[in-house]
N, C-alpha and C positions, 0 to 999 in steps of 0.2 A: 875626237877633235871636232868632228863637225854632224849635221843633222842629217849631212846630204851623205850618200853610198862612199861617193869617191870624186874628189875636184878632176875634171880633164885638166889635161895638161896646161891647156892657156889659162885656167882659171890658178891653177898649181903656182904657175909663173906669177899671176899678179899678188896672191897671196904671200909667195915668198918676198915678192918685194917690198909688200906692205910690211911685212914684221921683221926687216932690213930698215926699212927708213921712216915708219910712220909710229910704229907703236913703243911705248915708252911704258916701263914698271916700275913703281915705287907708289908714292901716299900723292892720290891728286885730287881735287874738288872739281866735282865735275859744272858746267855751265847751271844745269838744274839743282847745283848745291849740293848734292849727294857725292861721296865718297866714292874713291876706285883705288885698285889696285894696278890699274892702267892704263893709259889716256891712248888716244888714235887721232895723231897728226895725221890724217890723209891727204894733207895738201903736199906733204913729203913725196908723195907719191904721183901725185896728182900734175906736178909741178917738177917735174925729173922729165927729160925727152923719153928716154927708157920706161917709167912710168907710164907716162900718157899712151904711152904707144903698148902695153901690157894692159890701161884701163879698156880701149879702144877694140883691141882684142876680143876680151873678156865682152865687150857691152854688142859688140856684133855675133860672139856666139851665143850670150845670152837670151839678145834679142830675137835672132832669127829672121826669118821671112821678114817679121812683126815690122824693123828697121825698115823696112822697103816705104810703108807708108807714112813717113816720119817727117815731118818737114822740118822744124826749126828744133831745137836744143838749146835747155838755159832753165834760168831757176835765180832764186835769190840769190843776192851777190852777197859775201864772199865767197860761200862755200860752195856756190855752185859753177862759177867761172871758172877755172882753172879747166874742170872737165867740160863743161860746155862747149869752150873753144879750144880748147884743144882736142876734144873728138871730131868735132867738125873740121879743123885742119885737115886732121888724120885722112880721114874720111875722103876728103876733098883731094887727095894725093893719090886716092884709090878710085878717084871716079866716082863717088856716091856725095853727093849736094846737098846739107845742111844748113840751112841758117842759123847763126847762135845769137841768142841775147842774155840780157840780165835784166833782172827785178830788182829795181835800188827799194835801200831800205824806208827811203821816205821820196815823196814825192819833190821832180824838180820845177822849179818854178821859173826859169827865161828858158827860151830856144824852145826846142821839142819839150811839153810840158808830160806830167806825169811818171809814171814807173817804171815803164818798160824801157830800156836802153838795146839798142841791137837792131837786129833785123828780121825783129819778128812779125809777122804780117798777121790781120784777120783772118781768121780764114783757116791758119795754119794746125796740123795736127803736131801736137807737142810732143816729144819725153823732157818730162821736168826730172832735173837731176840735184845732186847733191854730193858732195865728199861726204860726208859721213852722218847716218841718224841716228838719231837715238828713239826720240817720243816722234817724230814726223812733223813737227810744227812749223819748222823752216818749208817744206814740200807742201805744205796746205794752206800756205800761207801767199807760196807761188804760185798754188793753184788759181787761188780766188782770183790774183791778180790777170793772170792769164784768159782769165774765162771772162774778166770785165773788159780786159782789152777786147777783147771778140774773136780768140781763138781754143782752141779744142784740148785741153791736159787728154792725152790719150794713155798715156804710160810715164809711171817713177821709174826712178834707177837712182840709185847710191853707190857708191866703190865699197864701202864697208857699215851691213846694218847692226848697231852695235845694242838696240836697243828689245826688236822683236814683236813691235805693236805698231808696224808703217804698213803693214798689208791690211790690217783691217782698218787700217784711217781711210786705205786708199780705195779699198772695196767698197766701203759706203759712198763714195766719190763713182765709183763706177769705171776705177782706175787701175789697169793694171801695175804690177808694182811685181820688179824682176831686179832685187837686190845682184850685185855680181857677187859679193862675199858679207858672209855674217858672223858675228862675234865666237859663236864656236867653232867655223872652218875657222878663228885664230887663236884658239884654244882657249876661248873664254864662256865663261856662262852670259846667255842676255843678260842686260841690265847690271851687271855689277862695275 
């Protein structure tokens, strides 16, 4: 099933959730135009209280320590909201202080100008996240944005990596990068 020995438990739990409400089989076109035998709604999951609170989990024992130095949470919008702020709630109900934002897709032009939405500060050390990747382009993209605001991409995360090429986008970046789950913990090959 997967690449890894054996998922713990908490990882077990959000897995089983994801392929309860997120993954869907039949003939689908993926965003990149290529063909699948099965699409990964992660906002299904992402977007459930029971979800969030199973990604939330999963991203505090994958994280570790690591968490401890983390200030803000967020990532391009759509697919990074859901978990952004809702780990940060989580988070926040547990005594541990998150700031979350979003990276809009294009810049705004009255009020606070530019791309960043949130409360994300200079300064901040990030984990830039995501529901789900494939190639990393949405995460590198939040990167950039991040790093011109004048804050720190320290660590990726995704709820589901379906694609298997975001660790070395992110290594060149100098970026740690701690998928919770990947296409074979859901019984898929990368990329297809």
């Amino acid at each position: 099933m997967s690449d890894r020995a054996e998922l713990s438990p908490t990882l077990e739990r959000l897995r089983a959730h994801v392929v309860e409400h997120s993954v869907k089989t039949g003939a689908f076109v993926l965003k990149s135009g290529a063909t699948s035998n099965w699409f990964l709604d992660a906002k299904q999951t992402a977007c459930r209280s029971e979800g969030i609170i199973a990604v939330t989990d999963a991203l505090v024992e994958v994280m570790g320590d690591d968490l401890d130095g983390i200030d803000a949470i967020g990532g391009l919008t759509l697919g990074a909201d859901p978990m952004a702020y809702g780990v940060a709630a989580v988070l926040g109900t547990r005594g541990r202080h998150l700031r979350s934002f979003s990276v809009r897709k294009e810049p705004k032009a009255g009020g606070i100008t530019g791309r960043i939405a949130g409360a994300l500060q200079p300064g901040d050390r990030v984990l830039v996240t995501e529901d789900t990747t494939t190639r990393g382009t949405s995460l590198i993209e939040a990167v950039d944005q991040i790093v011109e605001y004048g804050a720190e991409p320290v660590f990726m995360s995704v709820i589901v990596d379906r694609g298997g090429t975001c660790a070395a986008m992110a290594a060149e970046r100098g970026i740690g990068y701690r998928p919770l789950l990947t296409a074979p913990d859901l019984g898929f090959d990368f990329g297809t």
